[in-house]
Biopython code that builds the backbone (N, CA, C, O; Angstrom):
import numpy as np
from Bio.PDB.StructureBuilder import StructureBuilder

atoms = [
    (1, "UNK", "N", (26.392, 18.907, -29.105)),
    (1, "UNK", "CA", (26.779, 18.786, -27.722)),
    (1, "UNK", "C", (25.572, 18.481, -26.826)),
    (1, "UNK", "O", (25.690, 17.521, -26.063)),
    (2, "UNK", "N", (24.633, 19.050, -26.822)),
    (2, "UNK", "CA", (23.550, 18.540, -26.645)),
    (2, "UNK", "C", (22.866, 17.496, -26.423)),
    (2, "UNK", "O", (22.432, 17.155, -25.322)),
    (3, "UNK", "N", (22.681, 16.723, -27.822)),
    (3, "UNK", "CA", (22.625, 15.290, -27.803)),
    (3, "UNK", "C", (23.380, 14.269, -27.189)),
    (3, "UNK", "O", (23.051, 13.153, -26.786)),
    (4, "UNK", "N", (24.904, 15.121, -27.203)),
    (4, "UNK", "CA", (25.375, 14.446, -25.971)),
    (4, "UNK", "C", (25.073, 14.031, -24.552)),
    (4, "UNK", "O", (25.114, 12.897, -24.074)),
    (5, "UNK", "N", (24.703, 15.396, -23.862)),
    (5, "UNK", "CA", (24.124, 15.610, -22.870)),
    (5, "UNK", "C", (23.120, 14.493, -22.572)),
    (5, "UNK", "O", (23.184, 13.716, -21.619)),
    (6, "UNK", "N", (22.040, 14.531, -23.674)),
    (6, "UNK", "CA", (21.096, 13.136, -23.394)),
    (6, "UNK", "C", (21.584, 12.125, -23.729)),
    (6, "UNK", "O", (20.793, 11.191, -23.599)),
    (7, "UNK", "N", (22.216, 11.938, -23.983)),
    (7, "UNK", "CA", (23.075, 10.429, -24.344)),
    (7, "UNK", "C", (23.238, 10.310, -22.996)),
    (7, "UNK", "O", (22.484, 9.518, -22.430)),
    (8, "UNK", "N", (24.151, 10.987, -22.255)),
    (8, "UNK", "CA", (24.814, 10.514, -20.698)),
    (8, "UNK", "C", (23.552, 10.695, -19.327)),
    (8, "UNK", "O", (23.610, 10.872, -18.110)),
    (9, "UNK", "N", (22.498, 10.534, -20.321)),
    (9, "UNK", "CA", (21.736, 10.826, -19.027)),
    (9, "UNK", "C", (21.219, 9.927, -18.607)),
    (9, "UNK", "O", (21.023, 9.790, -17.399)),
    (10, "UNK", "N", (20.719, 8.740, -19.852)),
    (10, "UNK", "CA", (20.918, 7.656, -19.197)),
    (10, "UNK", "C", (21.673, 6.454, -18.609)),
    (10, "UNK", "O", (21.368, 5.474, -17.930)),
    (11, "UNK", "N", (22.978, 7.036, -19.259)),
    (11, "UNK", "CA", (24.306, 6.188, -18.718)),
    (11, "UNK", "C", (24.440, 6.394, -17.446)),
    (11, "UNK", "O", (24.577, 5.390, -16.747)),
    (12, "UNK", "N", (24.440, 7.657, -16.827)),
    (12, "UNK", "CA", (24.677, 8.099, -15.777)),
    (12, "UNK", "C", (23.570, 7.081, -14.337)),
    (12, "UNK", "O", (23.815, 6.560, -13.249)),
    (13, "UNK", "N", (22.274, 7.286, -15.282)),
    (13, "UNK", "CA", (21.434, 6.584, -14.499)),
    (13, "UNK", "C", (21.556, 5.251, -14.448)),
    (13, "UNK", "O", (20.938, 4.536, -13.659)),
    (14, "UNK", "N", (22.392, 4.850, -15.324)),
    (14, "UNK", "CA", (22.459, 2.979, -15.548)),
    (14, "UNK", "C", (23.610, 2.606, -14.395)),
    (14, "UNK", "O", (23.467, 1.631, -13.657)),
    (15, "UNK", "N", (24.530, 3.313, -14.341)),
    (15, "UNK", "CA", (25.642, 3.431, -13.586)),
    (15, "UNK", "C", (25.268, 3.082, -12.111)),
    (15, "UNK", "O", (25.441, 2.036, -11.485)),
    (16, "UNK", "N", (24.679, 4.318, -11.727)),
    (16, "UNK", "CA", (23.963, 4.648, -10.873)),
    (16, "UNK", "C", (22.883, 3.290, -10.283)),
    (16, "UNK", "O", (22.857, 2.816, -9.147)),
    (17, "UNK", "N", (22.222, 2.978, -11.238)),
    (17, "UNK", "CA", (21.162, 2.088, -10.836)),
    (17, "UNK", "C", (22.033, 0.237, -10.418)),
    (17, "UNK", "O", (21.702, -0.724, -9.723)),
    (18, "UNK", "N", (23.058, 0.524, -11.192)),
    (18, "UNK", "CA", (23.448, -0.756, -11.026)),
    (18, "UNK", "C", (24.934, -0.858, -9.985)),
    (18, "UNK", "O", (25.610, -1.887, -9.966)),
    (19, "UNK", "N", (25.279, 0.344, -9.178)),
    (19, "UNK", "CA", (25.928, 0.663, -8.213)),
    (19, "UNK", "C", (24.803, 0.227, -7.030)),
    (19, "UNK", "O", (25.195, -0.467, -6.092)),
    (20, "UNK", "N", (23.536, 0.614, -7.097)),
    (20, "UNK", "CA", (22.817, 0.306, -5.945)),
    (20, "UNK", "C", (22.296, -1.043, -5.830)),
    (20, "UNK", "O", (22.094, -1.580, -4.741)),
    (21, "UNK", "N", (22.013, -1.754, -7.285)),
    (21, "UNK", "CA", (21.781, -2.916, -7.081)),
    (21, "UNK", "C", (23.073, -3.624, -6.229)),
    (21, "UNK", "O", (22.918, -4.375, -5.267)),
    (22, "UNK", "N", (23.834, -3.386, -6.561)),
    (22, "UNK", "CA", (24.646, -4.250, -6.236)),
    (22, "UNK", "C", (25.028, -4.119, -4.791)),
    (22, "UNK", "O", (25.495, -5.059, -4.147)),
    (23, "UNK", "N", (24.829, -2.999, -4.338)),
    (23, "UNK", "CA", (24.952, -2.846, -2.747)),
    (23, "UNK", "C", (23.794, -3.136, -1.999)),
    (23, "UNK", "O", (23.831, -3.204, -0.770)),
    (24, "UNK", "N", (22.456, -3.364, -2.855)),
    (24, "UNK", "CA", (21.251, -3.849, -1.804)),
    (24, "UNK", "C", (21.349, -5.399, -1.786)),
    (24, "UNK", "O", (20.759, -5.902, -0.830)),
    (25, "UNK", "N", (21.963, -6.270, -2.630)),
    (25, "UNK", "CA", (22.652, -7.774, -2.955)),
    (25, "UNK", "C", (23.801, -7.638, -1.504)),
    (25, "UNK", "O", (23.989, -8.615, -0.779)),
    (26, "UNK", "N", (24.169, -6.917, -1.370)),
    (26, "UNK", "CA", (25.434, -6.964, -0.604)),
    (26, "UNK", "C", (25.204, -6.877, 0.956)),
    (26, "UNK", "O", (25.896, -7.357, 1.854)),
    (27, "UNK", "N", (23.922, -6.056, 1.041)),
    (27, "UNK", "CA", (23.422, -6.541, 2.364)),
    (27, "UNK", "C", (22.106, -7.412, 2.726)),
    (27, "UNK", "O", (21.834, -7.648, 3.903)),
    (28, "UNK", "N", (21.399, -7.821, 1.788)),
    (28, "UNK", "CA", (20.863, -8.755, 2.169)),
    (28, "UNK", "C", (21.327, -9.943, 1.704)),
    (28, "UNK", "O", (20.447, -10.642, 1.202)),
    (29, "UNK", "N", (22.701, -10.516, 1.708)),
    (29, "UNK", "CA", (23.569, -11.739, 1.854)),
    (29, "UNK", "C", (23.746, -11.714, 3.245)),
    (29, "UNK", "O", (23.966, -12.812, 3.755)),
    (30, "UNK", "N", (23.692, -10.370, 4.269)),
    (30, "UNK", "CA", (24.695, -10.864, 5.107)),
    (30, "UNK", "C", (23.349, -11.120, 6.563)),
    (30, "UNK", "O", (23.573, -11.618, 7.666)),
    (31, "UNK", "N", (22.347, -10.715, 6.167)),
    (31, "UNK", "CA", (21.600, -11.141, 7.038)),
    (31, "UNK", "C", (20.752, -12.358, 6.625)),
    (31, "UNK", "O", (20.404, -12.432, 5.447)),
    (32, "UNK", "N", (20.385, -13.334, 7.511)),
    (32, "UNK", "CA", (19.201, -14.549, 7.125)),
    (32, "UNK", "C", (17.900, -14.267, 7.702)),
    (32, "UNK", "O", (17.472, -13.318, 8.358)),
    (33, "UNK", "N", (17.293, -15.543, 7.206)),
    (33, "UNK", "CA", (15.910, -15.403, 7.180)),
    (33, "UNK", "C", (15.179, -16.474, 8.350)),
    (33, "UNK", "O", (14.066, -16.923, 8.628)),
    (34, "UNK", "N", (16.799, -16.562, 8.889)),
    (34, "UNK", "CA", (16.123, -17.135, 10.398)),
    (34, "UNK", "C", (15.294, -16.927, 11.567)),
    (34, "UNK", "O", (14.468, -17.813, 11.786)),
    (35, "UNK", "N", (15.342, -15.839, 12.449)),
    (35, "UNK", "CA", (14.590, -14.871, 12.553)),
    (35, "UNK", "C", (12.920, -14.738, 12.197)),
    (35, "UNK", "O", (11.945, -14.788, 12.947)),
    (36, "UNK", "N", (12.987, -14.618, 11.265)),
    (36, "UNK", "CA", (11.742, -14.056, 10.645)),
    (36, "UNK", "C", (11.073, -15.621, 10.621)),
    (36, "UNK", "O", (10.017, -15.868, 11.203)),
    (37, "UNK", "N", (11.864, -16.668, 9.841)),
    (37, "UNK", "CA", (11.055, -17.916, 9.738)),
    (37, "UNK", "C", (10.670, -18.855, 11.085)),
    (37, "UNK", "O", (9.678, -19.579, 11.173)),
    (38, "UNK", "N", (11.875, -18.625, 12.276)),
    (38, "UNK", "CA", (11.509, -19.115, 13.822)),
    (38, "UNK", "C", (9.824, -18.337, 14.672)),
    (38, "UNK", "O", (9.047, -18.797, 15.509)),
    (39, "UNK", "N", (9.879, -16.894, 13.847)),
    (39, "UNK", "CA", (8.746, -16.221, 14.163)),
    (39, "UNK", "C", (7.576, -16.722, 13.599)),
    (39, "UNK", "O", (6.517, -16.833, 14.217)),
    (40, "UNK", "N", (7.745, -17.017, 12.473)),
    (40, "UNK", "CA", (6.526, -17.511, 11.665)),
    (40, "UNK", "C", (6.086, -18.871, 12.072)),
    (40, "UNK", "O", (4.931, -19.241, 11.862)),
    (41, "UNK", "N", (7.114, -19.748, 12.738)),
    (41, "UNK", "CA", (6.892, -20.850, 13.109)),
    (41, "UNK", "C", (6.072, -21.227, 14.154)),
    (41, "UNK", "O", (5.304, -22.155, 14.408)),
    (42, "UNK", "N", (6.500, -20.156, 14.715)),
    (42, "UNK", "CA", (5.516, -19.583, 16.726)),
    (42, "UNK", "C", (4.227, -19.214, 16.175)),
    (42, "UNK", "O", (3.206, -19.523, 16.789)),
    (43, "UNK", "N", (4.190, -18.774, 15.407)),
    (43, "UNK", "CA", (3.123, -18.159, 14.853)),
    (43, "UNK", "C", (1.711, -19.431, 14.519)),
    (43, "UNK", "O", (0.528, -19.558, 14.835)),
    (44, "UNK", "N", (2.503, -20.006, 13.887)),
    (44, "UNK", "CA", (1.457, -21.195, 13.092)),
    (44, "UNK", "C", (1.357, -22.165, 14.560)),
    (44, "UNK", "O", (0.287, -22.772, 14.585)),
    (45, "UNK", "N", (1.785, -22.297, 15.152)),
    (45, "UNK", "CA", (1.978, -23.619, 16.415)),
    (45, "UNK", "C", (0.862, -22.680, 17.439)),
    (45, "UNK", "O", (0.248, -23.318, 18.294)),
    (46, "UNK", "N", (0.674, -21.496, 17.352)),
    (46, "UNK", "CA", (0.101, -20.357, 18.031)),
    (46, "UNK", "C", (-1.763, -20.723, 17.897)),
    (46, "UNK", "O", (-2.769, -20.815, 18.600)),
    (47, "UNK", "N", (-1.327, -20.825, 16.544)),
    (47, "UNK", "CA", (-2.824, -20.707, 15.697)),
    (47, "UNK", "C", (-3.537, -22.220, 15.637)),
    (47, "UNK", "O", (-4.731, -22.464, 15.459)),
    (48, "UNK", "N", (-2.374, -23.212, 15.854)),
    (48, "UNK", "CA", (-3.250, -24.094, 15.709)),
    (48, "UNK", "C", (-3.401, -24.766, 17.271)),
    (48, "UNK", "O", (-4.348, -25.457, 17.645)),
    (49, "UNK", "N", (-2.336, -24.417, 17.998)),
    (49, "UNK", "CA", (-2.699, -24.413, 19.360)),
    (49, "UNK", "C", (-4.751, -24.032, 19.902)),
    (49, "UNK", "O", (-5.597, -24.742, 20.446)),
    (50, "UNK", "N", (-4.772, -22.607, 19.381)),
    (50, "UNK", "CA", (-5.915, -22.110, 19.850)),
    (50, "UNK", "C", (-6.940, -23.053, 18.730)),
    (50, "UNK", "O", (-7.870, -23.520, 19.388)),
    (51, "UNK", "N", (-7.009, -23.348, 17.655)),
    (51, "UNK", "CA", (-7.977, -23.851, 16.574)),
    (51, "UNK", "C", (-8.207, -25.259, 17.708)),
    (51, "UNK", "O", (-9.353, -25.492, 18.092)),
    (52, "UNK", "N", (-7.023, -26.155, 18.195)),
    (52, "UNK", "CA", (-7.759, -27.224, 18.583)),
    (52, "UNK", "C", (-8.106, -26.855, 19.875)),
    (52, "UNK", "O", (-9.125, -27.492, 20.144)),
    (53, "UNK", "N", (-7.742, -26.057, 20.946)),
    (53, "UNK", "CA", (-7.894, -25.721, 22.013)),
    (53, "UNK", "C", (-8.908, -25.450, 22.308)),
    (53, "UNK", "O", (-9.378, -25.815, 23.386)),
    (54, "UNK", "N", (-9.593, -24.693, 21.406)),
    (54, "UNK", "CA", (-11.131, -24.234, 21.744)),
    (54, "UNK", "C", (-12.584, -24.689, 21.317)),
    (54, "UNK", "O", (-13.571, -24.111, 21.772)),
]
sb = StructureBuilder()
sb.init_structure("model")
sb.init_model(0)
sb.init_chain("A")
sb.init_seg("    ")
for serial, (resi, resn, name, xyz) in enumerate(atoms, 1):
    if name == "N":
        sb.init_residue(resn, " ", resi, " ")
    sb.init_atom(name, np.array(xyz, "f"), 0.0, 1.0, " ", f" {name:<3s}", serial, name[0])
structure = sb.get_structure()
């Protein structure tokens, strides 16, 4: 019975691990990477603004 016990211990954790994968997939579908890449864009136009500017 025992050996049972460790048998399900990593099932339990596989379960487990692949319940969360699948819900961290589930919210980063629903947001984009627009945002972040319009920022990065300001960013570089920023930098090279000042590189020739000065």
């Amino acid at each position: 019975m025992a050996a049972l016990a460790w048998l399900l211990i990593p099932l339990v954790a596989a379960v487990g691990a692949s319940l969360w994968g699948s819900w961290a997939n589930r919210t980063r579908r629903a947001r984009s990477d627009g945002p972040e890449l319009d920022g990065y864009a300001r960013f570089r136009a920023a930098m090279e603004k000042s590189r020739t500017g000065g």
